[in-house]
C-alpha positions in Angstrom: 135.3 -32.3 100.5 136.7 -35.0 98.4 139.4 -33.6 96.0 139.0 -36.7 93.3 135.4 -35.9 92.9 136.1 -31.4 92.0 139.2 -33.7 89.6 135.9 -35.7 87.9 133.4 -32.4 87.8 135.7 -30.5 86.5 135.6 -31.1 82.6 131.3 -30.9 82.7 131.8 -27.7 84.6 134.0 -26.6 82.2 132.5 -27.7 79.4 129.4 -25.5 81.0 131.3 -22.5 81.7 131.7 -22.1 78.2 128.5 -22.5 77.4 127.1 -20.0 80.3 130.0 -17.2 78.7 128.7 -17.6 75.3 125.4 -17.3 75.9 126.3 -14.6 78.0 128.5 -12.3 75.6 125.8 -13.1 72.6 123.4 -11.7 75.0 125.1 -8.9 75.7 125.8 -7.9 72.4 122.6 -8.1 70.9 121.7 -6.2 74.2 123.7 -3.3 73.3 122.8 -3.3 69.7 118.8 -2.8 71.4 119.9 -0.5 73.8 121.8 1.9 71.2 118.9 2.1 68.8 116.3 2.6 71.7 118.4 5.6 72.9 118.7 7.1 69.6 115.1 6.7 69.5 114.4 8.2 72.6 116.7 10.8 72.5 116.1 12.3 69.2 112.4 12.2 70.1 111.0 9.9 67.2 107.5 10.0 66.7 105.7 7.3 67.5 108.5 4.7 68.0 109.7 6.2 70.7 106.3 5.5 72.6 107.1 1.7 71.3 110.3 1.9 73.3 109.2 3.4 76.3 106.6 0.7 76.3 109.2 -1.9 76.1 111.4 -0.7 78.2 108.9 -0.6 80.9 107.6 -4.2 80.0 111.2 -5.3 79.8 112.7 -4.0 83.6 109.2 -4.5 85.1 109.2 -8.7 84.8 111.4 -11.1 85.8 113.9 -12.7 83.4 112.2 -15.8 84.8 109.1 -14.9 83.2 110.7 -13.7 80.6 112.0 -17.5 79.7 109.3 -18.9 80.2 107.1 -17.2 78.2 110.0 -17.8 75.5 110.2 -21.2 76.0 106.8 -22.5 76.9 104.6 -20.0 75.8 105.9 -19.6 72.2 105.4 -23.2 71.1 101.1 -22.7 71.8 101.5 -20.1 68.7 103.1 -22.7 66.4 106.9 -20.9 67.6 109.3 -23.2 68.9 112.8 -21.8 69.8 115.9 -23.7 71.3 117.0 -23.2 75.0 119.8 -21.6 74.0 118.2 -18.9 71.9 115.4 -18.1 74.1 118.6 -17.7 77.3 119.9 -15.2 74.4 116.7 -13.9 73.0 115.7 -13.1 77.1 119.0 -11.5 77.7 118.7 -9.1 74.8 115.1 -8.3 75.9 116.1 -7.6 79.6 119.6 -6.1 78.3 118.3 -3.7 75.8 116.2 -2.0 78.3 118.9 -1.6 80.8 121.3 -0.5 78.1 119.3 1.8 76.7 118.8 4.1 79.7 122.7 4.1 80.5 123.1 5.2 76.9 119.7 7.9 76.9 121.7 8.9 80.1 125.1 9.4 78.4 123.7 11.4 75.6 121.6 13.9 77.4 124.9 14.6 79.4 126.3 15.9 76.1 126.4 19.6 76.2 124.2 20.7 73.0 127.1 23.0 72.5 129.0 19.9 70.8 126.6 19.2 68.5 125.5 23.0 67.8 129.4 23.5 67.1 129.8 21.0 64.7 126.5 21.2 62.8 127.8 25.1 62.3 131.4 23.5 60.8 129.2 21.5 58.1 128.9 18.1 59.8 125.8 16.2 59.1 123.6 15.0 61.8 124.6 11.8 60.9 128.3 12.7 61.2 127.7 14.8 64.1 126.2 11.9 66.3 128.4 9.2 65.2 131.7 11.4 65.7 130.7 14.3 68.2 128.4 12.7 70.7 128.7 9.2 70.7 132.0 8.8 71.7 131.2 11.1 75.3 128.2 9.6 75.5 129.5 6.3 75.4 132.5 7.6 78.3 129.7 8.9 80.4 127.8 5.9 80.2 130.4 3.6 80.8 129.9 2.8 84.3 126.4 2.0 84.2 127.5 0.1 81.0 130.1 -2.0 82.7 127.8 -2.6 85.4 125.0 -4.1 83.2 127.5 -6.5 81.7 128.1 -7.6 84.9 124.6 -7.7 85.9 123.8 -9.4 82.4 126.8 -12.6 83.1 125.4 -13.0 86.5 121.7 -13.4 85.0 122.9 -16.3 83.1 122.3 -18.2 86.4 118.5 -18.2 85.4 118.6 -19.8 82.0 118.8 -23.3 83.9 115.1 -23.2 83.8 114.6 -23.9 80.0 117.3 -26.7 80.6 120.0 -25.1 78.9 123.4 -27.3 80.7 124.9 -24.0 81.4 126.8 -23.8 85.0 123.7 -23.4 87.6 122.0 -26.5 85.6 125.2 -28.9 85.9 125.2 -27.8 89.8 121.6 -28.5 90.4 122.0 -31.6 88.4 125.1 -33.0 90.3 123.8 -32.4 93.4 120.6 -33.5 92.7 121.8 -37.0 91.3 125.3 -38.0 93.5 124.3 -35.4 96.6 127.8 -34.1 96.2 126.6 -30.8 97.5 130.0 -29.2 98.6 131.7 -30.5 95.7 129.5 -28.8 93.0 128.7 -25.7 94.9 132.7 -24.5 95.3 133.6 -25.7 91.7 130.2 -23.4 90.7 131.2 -20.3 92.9 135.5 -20.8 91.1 133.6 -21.0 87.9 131.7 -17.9 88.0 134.8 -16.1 89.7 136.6 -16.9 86.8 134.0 -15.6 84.5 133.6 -12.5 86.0 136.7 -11.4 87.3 138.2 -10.7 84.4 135.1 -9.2 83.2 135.1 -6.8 86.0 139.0 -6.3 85.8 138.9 -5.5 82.4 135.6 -3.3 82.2 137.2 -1.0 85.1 140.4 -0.6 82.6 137.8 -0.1 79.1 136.1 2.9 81.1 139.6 4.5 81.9 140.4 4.4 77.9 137.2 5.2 76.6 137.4 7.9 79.0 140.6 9.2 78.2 139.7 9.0 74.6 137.0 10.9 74.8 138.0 13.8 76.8 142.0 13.3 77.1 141.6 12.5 81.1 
């Protein structure tokens, strides 16, 4: 282990982290934002679509991201669509994401007693109203460790989008060692990197779940 060479690899590792934790939180994001209106979908029992999101769900947690990407990247361009490797690391997380999400959050709501909503349709809520202030909130609480979870899951993912040579943390390390054979060099400042990414993540998702607990049912 030479110390001058982790001194050198440190700014492109850096400079990749950030990369790798913005793709990663954009994914997320638009994962959730999937995964909510699947749920909704699913659990309100829309016709038709929700056979479109049982469909995709089962597409989406039965392939690999790898395939996933791929397809994105290589198979998009023979039908004239050609997307950058940042947006198809996104676009792939979202797809994988919004499947995931969407049965933590199906989950949650069917463990809302239909008392809650039956209680305040009768005090003149609208459905509306009545999801977005009555069972959302408990179904996110009860939700929120498989949530947390696939966030997690979702960061450590990011590994993958090398493939469509997106310079994210795993594609600097493979490069590095690949080019100086500084193997044990790029492989520890690869494994701090990711600690420092998720870490916090994992700190701080443990404390969200407490409050969004406690705000939900005062314990």
């Amino acid at each position: 282990m030479e110390p001058e060479l982790l001194g050198e690899y440190l700014p492109v590792f850096a400079r990749a982290a950030w990369l790798t934790l913005w793709v990663g939180l954009t994914g997320i994001v638009c994962a959730v934002v999937v995964g909510l209106a699947c749920a909704v979908v699913q659990h309100f029992r829309v016709p038709f679509a929700r056979q479109l999101v049982s469909a995709y769900i089962e597409l989406s947690r039965n392939t690999p991201l790898v395939v996933q990407l791929f397809f994105l990247y290589f198979g998009l361009p023979k039908l004239g669509i050609v997307l950058s490797s940042a947006t198809c690391a996104i676009v792939g997380l979202a797809f994988l994401g919004g499947s995931y999400m969407a049965e933590a959050i199906r989950s949650g709501l069917e463990a809302v007693d239909d008392g809650q909503s039956q209680s305040a349709l009768a005090l003149g809520l609208s459905r509306g109203l009545t999801l977005r202030h009555v069972v959302l909130p408990q179904a996110v609480a009860l939700a929120m460790p498989a949530f947390t979870a696939n966030i997690i899951f979702l960061i450590k993912e990011t590994s993958v989008v090398s493939i469509v040579a997106l310079p994210d943390l795993m594609y600097v390390a493979k490069d590095l060692i690949g080019t100086d054979y500084n193997t044990r060099e790029a492989l520890t400042l690869l494994v701090a990197f990711y600690l420092v990414i998720l870490l916090p993540i994992s700190l701080g998702a443990g404390k969200l779940e407490k409050k969004v607990r406690y705000a939900a049912f005062g314990s």
